[in-house]
C-alpha positions in Angstrom: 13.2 -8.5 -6.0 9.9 -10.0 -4.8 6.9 -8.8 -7.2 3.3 -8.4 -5.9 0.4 -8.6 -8.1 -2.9 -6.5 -7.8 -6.1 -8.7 -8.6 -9.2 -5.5 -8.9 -12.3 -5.0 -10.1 -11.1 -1.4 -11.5 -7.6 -0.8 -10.3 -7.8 3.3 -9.9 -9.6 3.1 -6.1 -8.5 4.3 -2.9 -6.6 1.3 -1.5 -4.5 0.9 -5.4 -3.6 4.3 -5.5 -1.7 4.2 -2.3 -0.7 0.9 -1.6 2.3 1.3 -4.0 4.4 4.0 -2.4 3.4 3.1 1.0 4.8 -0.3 0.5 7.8 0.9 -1.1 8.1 3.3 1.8 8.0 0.1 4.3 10.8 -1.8 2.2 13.0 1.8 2.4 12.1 1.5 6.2 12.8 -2.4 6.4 15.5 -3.2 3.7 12.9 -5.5 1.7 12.9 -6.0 -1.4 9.2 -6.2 -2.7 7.5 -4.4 -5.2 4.4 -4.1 -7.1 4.7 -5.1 -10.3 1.8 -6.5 -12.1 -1.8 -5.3 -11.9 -5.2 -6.9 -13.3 -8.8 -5.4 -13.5 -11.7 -6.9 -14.4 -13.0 -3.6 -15.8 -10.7 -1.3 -17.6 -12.0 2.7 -16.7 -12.7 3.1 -12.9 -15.7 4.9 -11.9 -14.1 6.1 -9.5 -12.2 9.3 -11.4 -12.5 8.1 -14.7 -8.8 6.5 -15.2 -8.3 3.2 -17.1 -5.9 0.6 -16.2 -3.2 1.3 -18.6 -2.9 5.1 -17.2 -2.4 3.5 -13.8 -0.5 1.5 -14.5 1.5 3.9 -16.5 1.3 6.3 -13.5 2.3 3.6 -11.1 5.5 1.4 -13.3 3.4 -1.6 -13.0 2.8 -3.6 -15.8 -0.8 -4.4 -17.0 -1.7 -8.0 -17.4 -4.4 -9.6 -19.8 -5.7 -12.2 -17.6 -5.5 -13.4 -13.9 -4.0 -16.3 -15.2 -0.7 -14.3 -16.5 -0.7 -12.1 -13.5 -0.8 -15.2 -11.1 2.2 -17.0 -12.9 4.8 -13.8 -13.2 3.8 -12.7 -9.5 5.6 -14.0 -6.2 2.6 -13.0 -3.7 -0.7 -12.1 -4.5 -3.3 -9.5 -3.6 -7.1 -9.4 -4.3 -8.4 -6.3 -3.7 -12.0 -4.7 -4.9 -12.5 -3.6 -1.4 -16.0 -1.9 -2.2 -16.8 -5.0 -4.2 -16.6 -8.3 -1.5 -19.4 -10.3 -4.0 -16.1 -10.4 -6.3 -13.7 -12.2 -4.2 -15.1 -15.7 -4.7 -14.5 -15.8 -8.3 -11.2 -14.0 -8.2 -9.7 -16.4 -5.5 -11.0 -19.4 -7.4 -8.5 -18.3 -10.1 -5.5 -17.2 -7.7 -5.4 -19.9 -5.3 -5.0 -22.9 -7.9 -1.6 -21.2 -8.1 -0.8 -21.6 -4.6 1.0 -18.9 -4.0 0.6 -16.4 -0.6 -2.3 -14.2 -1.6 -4.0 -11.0 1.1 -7.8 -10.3 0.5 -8.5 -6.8 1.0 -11.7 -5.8 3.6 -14.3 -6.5 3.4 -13.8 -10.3 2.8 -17.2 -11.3 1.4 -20.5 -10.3 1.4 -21.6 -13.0 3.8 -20.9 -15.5 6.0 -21.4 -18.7 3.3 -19.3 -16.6 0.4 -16.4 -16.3 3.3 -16.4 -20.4 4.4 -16.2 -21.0 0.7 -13.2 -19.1 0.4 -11.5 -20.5 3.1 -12.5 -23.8 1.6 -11.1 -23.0 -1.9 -7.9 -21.9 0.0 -8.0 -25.4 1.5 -8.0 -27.0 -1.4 -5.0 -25.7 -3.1 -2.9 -25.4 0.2 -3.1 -21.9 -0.1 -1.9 -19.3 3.2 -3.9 -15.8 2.8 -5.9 -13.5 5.2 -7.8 -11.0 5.1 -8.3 -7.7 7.8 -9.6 -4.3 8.3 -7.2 -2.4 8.7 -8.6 -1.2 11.9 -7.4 -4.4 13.4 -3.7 -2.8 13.5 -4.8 0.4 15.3 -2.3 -0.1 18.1 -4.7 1.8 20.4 -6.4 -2.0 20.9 -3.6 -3.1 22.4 -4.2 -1.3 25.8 -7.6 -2.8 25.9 -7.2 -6.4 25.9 -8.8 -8.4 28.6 -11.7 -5.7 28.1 -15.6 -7.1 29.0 -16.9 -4.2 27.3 -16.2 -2.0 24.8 -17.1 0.6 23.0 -16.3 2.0 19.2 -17.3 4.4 16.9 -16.4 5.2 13.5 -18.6 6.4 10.0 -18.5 6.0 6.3 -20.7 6.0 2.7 -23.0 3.3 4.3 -22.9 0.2 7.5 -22.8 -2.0 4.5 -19.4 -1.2 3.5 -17.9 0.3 6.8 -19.1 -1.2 9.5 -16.6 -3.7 9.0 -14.0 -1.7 10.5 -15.9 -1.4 14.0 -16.5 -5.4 13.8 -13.1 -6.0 13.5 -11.8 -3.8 16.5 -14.2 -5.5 18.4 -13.5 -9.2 17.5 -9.8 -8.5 18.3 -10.5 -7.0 21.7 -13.4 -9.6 22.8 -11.2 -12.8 21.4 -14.7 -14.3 21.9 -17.7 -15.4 19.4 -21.1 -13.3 19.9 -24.5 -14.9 20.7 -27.0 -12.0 19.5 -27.0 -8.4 18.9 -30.0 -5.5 18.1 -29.4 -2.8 15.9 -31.3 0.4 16.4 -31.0 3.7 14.6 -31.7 7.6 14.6 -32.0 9.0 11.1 -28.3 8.5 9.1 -27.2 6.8 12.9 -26.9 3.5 14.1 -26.7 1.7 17.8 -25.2 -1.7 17.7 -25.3 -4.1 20.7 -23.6 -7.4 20.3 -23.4 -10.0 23.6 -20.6 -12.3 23.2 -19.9 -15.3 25.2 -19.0 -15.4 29.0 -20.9 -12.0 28.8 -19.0 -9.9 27.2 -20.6 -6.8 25.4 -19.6 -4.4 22.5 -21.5 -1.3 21.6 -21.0 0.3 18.0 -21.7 3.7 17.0 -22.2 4.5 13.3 -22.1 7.7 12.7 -20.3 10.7 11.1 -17.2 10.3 13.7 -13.9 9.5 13.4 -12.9 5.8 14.5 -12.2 5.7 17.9 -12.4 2.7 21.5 -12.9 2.6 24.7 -13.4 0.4 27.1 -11.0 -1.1 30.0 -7.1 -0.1 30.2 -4.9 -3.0 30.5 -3.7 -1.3 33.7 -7.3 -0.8 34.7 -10.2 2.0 34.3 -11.7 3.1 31.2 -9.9 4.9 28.6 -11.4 6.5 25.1 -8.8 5.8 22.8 -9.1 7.9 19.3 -7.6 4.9 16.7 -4.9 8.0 15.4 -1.8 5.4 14.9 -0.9 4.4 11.4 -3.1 1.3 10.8 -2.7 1.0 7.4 0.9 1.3 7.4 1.0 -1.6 10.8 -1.6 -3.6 8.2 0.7 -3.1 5.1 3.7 -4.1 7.1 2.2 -7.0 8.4 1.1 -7.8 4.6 4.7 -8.0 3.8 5.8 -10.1 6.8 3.3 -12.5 5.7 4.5 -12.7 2.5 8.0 -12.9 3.8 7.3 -15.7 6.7 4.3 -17.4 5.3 3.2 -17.2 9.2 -0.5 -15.3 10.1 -0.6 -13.0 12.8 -4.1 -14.1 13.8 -6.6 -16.8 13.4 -9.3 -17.9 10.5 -12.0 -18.2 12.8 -11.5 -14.2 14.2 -12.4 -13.2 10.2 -15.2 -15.4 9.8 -16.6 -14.2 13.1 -16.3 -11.2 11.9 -18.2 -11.9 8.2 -21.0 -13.8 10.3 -21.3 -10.4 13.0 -21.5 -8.1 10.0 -24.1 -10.1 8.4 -26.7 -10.1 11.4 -25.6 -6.1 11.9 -27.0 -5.9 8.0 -30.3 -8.0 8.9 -30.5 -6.4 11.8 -31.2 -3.0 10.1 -34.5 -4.4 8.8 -35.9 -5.7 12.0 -34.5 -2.5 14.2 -35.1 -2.7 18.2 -34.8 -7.0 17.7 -32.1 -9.3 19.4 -30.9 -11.5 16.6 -29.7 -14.6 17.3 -26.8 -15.5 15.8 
């Protein structure tokens, strides 16, 4: 049995109430062998719905642990999530990676661009393989629309802060290129994102209240709107678990950094609406 270990702010949230069964789902699927076994929050009643770690962890078969420190030494594979809470990934890798062991860090990676090299560095340091991804990224929609010079996406949630993340990703993936500048503009709740990559390639985001979707050129050529309706965060869960299997990252550092530095203009970009930022 491989054990997993769940690093959270509070541990009852959206991503570690279903993470569990749909990773024991995969291993049915796969004939793996890992489980989650060990969980650790930083705060022990979730504001979430009001449950404390020791219920979920009841709920769940996992057994609580008192410090990082324990959790990182009965654990096989690590991963840090607080996925509404980036600002709390520094400090939780600087006490996972000293342990070296093959950690995921759940979206979005850090609330900037400085907080996200200094993570990688820390991982540097201690030799330590992890990555970190939307789950967006796996929508196996993209696929058809690589090679693409523009591209379109659209997608919604609480606030751009937090969300916009997903639309970032989809587009780094698709472009494989680093942007130059981009101008955000909004209507009310709405938001209109232009970002000019390199060897001119363009992306246009939509924030709104719609469901995730692309478009932008076919691999076999014209343009194709592409709803994002496959099971991303089963293909990103799976891919977890092959990490931790293989030790081998499906894509590179700088693609997740690229996309921390885009996200940070979009969110400077709201206070200086109708600009083109460099970046």
């Amino acid at each position: 049995m491989k054990t997993i270990g769940f690093v959270d702010y509070y541990i009852s949230e959206w991503h570690a109430n279903n993470y569990p069964v749909w990773m024991k789902n995969i291993c049915e699927e796969t004939g793996d062998d890992f489980v989650v076994k060990y969980a650790w929050a930083e705060e022990y009643v979730s504001p979430v719905d009001g449950r404390n770690t020791d219920e979920w962890c009841e709920k769940f078969g996992v057994e609580k642990c008192e410090t990082i420190e324990e959790l990182c030494e009965k654990a096989d594979y690590i991963v840090i999530l607080a996925p509404s809470n980036p600002e709390k990934h520094l400090g939780y890798a600087e006490k996972v990676f000293p342990f070296a062991k093959r950690t995921y860090v759940d979206k979005t990676f850090a609330p900037d661009l400085q907080t996200a090299e200094k993570i990688y560095a820390c991982a540097e340091k201690y030799g330590v393989k992890f990555f970190s991804s939307s789950a967006l990224r796996f929508a196996t929609e993209l696929d058809e629309l690589k090679g693409s010079r523009a591209l379109v996406t659209t997608g919604g949630g609480a606030s751009v802060e937090e969300y916009i993340i997903h639309q970032v990703e989809m587009a780094v993936k698709v472009m494989q290129s680093k942007a130059v500048s981009l101008r955000v503009e909004n209507q009310d709740a709405q938001y209109f994102i232009r970002v000019k990559f390199e060897d001119g390639k363009q992306a246009t985001m939509i924030f709104a209240s719609m469901a995730f979707a692309v478009s932008g050129q076919s691999a076999v050529g014209g343009s194709n709107y592409l709803p994002c309706q496959s099971p991303y965060f089963m293909n990103l869960l799976k891919d977890i678990l092959r990490f931790f299997k293989t030790g081998e990252l499906s894509f590179p550092a700088w693609e997740t950094l690229e996309v921390m530095r885009i996200r940070e203009a979009i969110i400077k970009g709201k206070d200086k609406l109708g600009e083109w930022i460099t970046l």
